[in-house]
N, C-alpha and C positions, 0 to 999 in steps of 0.2 A: 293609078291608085294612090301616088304620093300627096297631090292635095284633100283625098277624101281621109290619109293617114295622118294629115294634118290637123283638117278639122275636128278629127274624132279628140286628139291632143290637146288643142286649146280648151276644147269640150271639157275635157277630163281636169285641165289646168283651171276653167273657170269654176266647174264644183269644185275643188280643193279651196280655192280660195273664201266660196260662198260658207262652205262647210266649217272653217276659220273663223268664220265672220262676226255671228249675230247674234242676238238674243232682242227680245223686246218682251217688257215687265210690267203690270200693275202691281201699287205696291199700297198697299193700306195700313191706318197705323191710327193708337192713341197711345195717349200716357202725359205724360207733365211739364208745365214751364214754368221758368222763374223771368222775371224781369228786372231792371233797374229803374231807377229814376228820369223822368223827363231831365230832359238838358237842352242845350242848344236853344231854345226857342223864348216864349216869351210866359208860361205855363207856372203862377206863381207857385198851386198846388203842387210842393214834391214832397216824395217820399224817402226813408230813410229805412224801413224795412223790407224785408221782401218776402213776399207770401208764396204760397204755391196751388200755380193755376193749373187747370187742364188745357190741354195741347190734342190736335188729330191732324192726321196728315195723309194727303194723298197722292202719287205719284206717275208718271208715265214715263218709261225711261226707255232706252235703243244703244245697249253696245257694239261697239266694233270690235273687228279682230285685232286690234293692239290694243285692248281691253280699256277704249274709254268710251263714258257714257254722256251721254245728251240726252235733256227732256225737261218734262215740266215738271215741277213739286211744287204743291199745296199744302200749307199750312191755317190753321185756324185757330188761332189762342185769345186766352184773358190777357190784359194788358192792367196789370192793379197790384198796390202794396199800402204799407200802412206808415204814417208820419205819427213822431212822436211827438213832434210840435202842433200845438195849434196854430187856426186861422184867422182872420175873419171870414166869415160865410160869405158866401156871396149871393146865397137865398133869403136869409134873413140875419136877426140881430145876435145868433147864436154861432159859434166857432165851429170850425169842422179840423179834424185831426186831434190826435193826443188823447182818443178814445178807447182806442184799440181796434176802432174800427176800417174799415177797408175804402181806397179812394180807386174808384174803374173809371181806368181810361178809358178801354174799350170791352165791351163787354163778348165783341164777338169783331178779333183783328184778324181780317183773311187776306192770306197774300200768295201770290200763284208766281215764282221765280225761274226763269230757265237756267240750267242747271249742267254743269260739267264735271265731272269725276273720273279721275281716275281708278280704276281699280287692281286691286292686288290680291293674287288667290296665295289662299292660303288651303290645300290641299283642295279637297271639294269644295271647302268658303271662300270667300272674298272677304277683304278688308275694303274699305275705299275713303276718299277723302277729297272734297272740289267746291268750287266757289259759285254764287247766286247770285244770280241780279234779276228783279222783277217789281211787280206795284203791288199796293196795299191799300185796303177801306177797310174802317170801321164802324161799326155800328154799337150804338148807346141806347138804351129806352130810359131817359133822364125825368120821365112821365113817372117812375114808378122807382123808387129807395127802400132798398130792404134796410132789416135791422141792422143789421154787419153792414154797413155800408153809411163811409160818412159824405161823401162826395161824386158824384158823376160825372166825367165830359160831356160835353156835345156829343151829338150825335153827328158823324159823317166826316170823318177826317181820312184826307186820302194823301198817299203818296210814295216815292219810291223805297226801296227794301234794297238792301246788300248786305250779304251775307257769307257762309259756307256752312260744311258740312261735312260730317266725318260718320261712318258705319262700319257693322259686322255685319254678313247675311249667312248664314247657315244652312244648306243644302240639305231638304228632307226628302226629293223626288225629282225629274224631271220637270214638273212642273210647277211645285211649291218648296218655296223657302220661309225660313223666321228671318227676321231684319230688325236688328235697335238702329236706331238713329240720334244724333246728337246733332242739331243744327245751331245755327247761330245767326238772328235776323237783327237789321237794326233797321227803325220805320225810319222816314221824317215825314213827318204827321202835318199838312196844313187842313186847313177848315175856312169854305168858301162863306158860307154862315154864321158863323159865329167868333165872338169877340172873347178874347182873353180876360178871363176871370181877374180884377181887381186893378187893372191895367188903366192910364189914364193918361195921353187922351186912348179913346179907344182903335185896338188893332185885330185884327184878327189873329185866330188863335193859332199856332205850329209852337210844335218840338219834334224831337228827337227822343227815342226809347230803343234799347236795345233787349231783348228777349229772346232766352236758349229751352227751344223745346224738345224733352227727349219724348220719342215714342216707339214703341214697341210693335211690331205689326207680322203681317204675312206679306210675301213676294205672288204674285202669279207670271207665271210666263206661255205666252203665247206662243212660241216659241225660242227654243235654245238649242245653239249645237256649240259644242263644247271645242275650244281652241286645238285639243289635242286629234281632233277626228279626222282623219283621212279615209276618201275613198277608195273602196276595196281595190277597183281595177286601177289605181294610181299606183302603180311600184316601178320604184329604180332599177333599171334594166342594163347590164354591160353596154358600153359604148359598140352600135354596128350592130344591133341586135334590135327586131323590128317589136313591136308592142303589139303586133297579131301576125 
């Protein structure tokens, strides 16, 4: 009977440890971003204001039992602000900026980053805080200039993203929570096709942008078991005293 006493024990030892363990989330989200100015690159067009865009965000996340997470997050923002300086165009003989009007870089920047956080509960909720690395494309319809708008990039500029990321999640059920988010991405932007505006002799186009999108969302989870859960038939037994 002493190894069937056994196995019943690790048995009982492996659900404890499972029951510690896990959780795994879809996390959906919109709300707003601000950006800054191209830098780093070669990108005559910058700005000197900064507007505010819309931001959505989507997630897929896996905690452990010492409460850190992994997974992927999805972000998809405007990349655009307003110069008070003028330019020359680089469409025709007429200036762009110092309008009041808006320069989009990217009219739709989607970047997908695998993702580490730590998390901290704060009684039912969790705080958390953790760093991002992934790629990034964007896309421009430079075919078509609204009024509000004095300038367009190219279309198709892709490249790596780093970042982080800091939340609150709020616990309404077992299986749904509310979640703000506050991230922080920085692109570097190159472009296979296209030549830098005003540039001579000609290069192709990169910069760098940095953009903090907060979004507001729900949590799903697929499952969760909660750190403090022990199995009922798991209890500490005096020393010499058999478990059945």
């Amino acid at each position: 009977m002493l190894p069937m006493k056994r196995f019943f024990i690790v048995c009982l030892l492996l659900q404890a440890f499972n029951s510690n363990a896990q959780s795994l989330e879809l996390g959906l989200g919109g709300g707003f971003s601000i950006n800054g100015a191209p830098s780093g690159g070669n990108m005559v067009y910058t700005t000197d204001e900064s507007v505010v865009n819309y931001s959505g965000t989507m997630k897929l996340l896996y905690m452990n039992r010492s409460g850190w997470q992994f997974g992927l997050d999805g972000h998809v923002v405007e990349l655009s602000g307003k110069s008070s300086k003028p330019y020359v165009s680089f469409y025709s003989q007429d200036s762009v900026g110092g309008d009041g009007k808006k320069f989009v870089y990217a009219k739709y920047a989607v970047s997908v980053a695998a993702v580490v956080n730590k998390m901290l509960p704060v009684g039912k909720d969790k705080f958390y805080v953790g760093l991002a690395v992934g790629y990034a494309g964007t896309r421009n319809n430079t075919q078509e200039r609204k009024s509000n708008e004095s300038y367009k990039a190219p279309d198709g500029g892709k490249g790596m993203v780093l970042g982080g990321q800091l939340g609150y999640i709020a616990t309404l059920s077992e299986k749904i929570a509310l979640n703000v988010d506050v991230a922080i991405r920085h692109y570097n932007l190159k472009y296979d096709e296209a030549t830098a505006p005003l540039v001579v002799p000609t290069e192709s186009l990169n910069y760098k942008i940095l953009s903090v999108p907060v979004t507001f969302g729900i949590r799903y989870y697929f499952f969760k078991v909660n750190h403090d859960v022990v199995p009922r038939d798991y209890r500490v037994r005096p020393r010499g005293r058999s478990l059945y």
